[in-house]
TORDREN-480675 format. One record per residue (C-alpha): residue in one letter; x, y, z. Coordinates in steps of 0.1 Angstrom, whole numbers, plus 2048, in hexadecimal, padded with zeros to 3 digits. Example, Ala and Ser with C-alpha at 12.3 -4.5 7.8 and 13.67 -1.06 7.14 Angstrom:
2
{rec "A", {87B, 7D3, 84E}}
{rec "S", {889, 7F5, 847}}
//
This chain:
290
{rec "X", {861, 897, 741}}
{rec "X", {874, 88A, 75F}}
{rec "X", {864, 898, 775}}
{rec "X", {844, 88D, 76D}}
{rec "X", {84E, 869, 76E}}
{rec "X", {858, 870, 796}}
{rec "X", {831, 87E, 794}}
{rec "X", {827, 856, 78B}}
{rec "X", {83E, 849, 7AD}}
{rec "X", {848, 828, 79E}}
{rec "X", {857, 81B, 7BA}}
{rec "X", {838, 81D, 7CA}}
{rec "X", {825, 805, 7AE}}
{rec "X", {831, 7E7, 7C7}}
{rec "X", {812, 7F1, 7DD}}
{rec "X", {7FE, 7E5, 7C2}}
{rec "X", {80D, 7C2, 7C7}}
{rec "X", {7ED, 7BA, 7D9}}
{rec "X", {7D8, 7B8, 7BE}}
{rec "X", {7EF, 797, 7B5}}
{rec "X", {7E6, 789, 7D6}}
{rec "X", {7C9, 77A, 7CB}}
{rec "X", {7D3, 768, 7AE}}
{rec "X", {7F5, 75D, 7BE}}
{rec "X", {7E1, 74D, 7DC}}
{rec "X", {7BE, 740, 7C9}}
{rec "X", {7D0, 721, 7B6}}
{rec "X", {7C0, 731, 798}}
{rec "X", {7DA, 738, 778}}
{rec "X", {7CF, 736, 758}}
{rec "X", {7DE, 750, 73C}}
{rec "X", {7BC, 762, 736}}
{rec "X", {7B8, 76B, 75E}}
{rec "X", {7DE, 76F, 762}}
{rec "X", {7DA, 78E, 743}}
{rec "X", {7BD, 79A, 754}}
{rec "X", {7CC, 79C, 777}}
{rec "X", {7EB, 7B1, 767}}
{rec "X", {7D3, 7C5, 757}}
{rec "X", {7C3, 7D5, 778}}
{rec "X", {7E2, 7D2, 788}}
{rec "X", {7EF, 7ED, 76E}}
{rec "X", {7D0, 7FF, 76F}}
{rec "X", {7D6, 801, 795}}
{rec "X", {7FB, 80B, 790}}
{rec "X", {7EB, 82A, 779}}
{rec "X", {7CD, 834, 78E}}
{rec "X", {7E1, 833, 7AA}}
{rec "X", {7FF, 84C, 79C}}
{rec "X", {7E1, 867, 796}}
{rec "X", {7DA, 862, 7B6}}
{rec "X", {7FD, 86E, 7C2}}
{rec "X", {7FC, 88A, 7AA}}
{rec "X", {7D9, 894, 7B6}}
{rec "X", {7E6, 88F, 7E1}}
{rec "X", {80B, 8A2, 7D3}}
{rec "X", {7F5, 8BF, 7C1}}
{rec "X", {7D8, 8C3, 7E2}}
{rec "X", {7FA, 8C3, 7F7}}
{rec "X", {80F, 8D7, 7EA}}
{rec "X", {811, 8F0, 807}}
{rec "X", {818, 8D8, 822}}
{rec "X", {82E, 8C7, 80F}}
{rec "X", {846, 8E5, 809}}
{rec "X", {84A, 8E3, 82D}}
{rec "X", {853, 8C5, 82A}}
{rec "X", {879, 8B9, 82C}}
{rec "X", {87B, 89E, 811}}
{rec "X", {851, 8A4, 803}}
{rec "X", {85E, 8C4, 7F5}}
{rec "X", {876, 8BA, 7DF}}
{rec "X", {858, 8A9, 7CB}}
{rec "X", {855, 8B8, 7A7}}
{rec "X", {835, 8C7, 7B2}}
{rec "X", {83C, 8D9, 7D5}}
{rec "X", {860, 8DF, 7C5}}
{rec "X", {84D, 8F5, 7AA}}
{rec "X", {85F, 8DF, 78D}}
{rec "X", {83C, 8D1, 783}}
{rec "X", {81E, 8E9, 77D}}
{rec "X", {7FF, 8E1, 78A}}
{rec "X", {7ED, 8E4, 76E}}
{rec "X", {808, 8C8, 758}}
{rec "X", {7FC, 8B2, 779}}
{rec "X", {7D7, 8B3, 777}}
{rec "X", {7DC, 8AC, 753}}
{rec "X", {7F5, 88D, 75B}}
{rec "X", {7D8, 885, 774}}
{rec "X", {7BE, 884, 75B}}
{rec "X", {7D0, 86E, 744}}
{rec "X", {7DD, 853, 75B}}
{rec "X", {7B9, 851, 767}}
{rec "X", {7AC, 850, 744}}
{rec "X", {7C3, 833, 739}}
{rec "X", {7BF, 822, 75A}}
{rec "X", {799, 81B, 754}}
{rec "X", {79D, 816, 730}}
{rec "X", {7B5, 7F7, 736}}
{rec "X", {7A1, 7EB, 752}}
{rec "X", {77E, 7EC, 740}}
{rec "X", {78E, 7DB, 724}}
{rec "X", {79C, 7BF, 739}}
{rec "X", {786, 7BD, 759}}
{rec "X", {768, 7D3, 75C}}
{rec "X", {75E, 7C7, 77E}}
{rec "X", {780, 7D3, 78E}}
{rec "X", {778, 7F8, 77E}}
{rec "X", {763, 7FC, 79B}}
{rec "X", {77F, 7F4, 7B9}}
{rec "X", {797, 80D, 7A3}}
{rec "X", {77A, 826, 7A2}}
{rec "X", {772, 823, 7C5}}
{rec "X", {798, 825, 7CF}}
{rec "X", {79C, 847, 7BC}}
{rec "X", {77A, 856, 7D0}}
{rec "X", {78B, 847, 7EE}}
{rec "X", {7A9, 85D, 7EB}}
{rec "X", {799, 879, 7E3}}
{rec "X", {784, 878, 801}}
{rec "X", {7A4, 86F, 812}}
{rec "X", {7B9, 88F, 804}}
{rec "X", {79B, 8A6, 80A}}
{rec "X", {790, 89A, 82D}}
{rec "X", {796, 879, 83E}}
{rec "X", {7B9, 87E, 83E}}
{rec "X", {7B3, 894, 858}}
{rec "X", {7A1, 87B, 872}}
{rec "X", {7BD, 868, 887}}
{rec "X", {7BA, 845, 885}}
{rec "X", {7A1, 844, 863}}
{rec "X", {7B7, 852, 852}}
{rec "X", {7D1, 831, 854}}
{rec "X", {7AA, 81C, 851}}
{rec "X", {7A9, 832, 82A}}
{rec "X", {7C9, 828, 821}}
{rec "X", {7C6, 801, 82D}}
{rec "X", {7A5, 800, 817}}
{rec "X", {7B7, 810, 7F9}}
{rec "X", {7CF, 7EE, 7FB}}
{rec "X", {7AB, 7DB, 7FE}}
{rec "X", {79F, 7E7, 7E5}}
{rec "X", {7BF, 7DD, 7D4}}
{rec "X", {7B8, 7B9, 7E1}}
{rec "X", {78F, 7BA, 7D5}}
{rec "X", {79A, 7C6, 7B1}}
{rec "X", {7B1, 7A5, 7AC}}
{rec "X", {796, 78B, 7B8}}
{rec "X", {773, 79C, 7B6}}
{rec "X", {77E, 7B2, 798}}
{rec "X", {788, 791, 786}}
{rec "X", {772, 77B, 790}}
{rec "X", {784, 769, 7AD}}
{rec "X", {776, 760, 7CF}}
{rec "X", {787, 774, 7E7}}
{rec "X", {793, 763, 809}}
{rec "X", {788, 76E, 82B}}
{rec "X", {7AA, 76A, 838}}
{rec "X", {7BD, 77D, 81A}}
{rec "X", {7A7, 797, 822}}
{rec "X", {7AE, 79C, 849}}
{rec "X", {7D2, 799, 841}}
{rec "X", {7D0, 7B5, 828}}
{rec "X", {7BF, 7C7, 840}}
{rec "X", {7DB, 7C0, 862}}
{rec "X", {7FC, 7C3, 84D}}
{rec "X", {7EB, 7E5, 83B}}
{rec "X", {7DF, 7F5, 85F}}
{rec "X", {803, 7EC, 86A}}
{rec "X", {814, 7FE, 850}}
{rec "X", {7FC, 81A, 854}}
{rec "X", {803, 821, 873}}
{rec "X", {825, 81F, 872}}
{rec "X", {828, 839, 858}}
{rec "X", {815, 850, 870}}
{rec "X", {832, 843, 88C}}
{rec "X", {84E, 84D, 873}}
{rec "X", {83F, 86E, 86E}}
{rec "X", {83D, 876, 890}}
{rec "X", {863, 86B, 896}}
{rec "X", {86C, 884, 87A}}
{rec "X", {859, 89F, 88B}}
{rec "X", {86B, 897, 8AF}}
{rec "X", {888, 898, 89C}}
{rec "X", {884, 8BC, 890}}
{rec "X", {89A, 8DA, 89D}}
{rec "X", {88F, 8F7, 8A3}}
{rec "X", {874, 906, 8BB}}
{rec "X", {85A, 900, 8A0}}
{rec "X", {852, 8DF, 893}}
{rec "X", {837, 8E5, 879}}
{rec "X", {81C, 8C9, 871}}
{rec "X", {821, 8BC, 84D}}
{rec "X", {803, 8A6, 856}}
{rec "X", {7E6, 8B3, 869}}
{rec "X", {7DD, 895, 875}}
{rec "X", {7FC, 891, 884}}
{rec "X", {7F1, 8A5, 8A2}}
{rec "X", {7D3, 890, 8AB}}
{rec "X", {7EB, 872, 8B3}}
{rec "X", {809, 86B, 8CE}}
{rec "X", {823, 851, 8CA}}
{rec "X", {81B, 842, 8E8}}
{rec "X", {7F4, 837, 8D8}}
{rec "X", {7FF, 832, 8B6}}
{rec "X", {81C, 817, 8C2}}
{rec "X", {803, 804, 8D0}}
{rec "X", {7EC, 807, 8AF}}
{rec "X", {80B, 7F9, 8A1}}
{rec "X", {812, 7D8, 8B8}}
{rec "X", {7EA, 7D0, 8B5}}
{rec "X", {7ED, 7D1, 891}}
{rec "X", {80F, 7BE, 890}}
{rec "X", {801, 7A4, 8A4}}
{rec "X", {7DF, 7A4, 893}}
{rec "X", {7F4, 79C, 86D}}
{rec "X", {808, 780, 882}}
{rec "X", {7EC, 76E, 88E}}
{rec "X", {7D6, 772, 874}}
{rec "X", {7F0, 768, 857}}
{rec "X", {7FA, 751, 86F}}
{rec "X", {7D8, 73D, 871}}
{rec "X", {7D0, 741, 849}}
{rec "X", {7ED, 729, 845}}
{rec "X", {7E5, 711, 858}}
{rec "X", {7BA, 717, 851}}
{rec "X", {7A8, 6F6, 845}}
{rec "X", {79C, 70C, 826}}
{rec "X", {7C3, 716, 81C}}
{rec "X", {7CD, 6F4, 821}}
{rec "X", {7B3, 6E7, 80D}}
{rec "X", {7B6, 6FC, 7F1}}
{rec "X", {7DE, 6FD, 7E8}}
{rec "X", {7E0, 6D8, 7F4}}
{rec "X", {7F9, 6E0, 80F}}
{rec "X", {800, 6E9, 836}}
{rec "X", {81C, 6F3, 829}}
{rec "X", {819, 71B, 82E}}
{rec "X", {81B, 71C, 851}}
{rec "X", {845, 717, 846}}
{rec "X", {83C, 73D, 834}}
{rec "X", {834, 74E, 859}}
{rec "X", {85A, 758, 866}}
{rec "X", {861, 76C, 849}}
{rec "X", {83F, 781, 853}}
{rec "X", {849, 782, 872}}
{rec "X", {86C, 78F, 86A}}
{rec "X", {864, 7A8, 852}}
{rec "X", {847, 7B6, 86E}}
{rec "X", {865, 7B6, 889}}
{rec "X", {87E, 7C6, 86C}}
{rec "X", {867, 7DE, 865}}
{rec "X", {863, 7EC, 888}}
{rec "X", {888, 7EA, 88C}}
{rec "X", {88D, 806, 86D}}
{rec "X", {870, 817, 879}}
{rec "X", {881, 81E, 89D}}
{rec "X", {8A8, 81B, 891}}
{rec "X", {8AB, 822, 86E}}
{rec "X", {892, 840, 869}}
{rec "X", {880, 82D, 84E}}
{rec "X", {85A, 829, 84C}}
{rec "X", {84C, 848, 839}}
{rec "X", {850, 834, 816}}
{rec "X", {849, 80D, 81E}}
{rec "X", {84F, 808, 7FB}}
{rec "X", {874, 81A, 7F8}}
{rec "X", {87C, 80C, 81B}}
{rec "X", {875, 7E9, 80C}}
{rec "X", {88D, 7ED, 7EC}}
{rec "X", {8A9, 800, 803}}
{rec "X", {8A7, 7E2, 820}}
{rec "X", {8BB, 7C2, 815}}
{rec "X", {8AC, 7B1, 837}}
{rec "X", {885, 7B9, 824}}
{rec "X", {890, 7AF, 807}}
{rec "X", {89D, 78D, 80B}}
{rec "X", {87F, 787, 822}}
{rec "X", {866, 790, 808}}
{rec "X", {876, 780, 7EC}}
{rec "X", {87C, 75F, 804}}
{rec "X", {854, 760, 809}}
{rec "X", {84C, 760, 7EA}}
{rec "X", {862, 743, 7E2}}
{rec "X", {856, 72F, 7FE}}
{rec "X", {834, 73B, 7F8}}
{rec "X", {836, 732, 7D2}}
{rec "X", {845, 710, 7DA}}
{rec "X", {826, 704, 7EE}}
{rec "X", {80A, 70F, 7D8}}
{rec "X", {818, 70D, 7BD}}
//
């Protein structure tokens, strides 16, 4: 039974903290859309554990190569594949159920998110640079389900900051996993991603500044936009900017010195520096539109 709960990855559910972006920064908070929002925001927490299971059960041979992917219940042969498809099945099954009951429309972003990673675990993974472009959609999708899927406008800037900060994280995944490989002994260094080979540290550093500076700016201007100002009341948020900007330089720092960035959502709980920032956000955040 254990081991099928590390199938589900709950630290990982903190990725689906985007579909809360939407109602934390529309101004909109009555109980009835509150219920609805937690509702798809489970149902993304359960669609996306299949999706692990699915990625750990198509990867099992190159994550047994792995140094730290093949201690997964799957690769590590303590799950059988056929007990995962059936966990898969049932997540899925009770992640549309919930979502169908609550919000209907946002059954279509979980539903696209799930073909997503399947094209994703079949092929795109394998094309450098659309692969981190798959996984940035998957988080706005995450964004779309908790405005579109419960009926809240979605803004222009929430969007385009989705979209930086998740490129930015994507690619420094893909720089982490190259680190690990140059730190490899041995006269043989064997490719636990494929795609790895199509890119060079060199190219994907600078995907990584672009995108850095791209979630800067743009987060950056959203604060202090006429159309955020107007709607929360405030100019306030421009005070919310530093702690981006020092969780973006933090990050890079545990990407280069530290080792981290293969699991942004463990390196976030194991960083006390990410932490405070994140929680210090959200209080600032929280204190201007609320």
């Amino acid at each position: 039974m254990w081991m099928l709960l590390k199938l589900l990855r709950f630290h990982q559910y903190i990725k689906n903290s985007f579909v809360l972006i939407g109602v934390i920064f529309s101004g909109v908070g009555s109980s009835a859309l509150l219920l609805d929002v937690f509702a798809v925001f489970l149902s993304f927490c359960l669609a996306a554990s299949s999706v692990y299971i699915m990625n750990d059960i198509f990867d099992i041979e190159s994550d047994k190569a792995h140094p730290t992917k093949s201690l997964r219940p799957i690769p590590s042969e303590q799950v059988s594949i056929r007990s995962a498809w059936l966990l898969f099945a049932g997540l899925l099954i009770v992640s549309l159920a919930i979502v169908l009951l609550y919000a209907p429309l946002a059954a279509i972003f979980i539903v696209s998110y799930v073909l997503l990673n399947i094209a994703y675990t079949l092929r795109l993974k394998k094309i450098a640079v659309l692969d981190v472009f798959i996984i940035s959609s998957g988080f706005m999708l995450r964004i779309l389900a908790g405005t579109v899927g419960v009926g809240i406008p979605p803004s222009s800037w929430l969007l385009l900051c989705g979209l930086m900060l998740t490129l930015f994280l994507g690619f420094c995944k893909r720089r982490a996993e190259l680190l690990m490989l140059e730190n490899e002994t041995g006269e043989e260094k064997p490719l636990t991603r494929e795609v790895l080979g199509n890119y060079s540290p060199i190219v994907i550093e600078q995907f990584m500044s672009i995108s850095a500076a791209a979630t800067i700016l743009s987060y950056s201007l959203y604060t202090m936009s006429d159309e955020t100002i107007a709607r929360h009341q405030t100019d306030g948020l421009i005070y919310t900017v530093p702690f981006v900007v020092y969780g973006i330089f933090r990050y890079i720092l545990l990407l280069h010195k530290r080792g981290k960035g293969t699991d942004t959502a463990k390196d976030l709980y194991t960083d006390s520096h990410l932490l405070i920032t994140v929680f210090a956000w959200l209080l600032v955040t929280g204190f201007f539109v609320a």
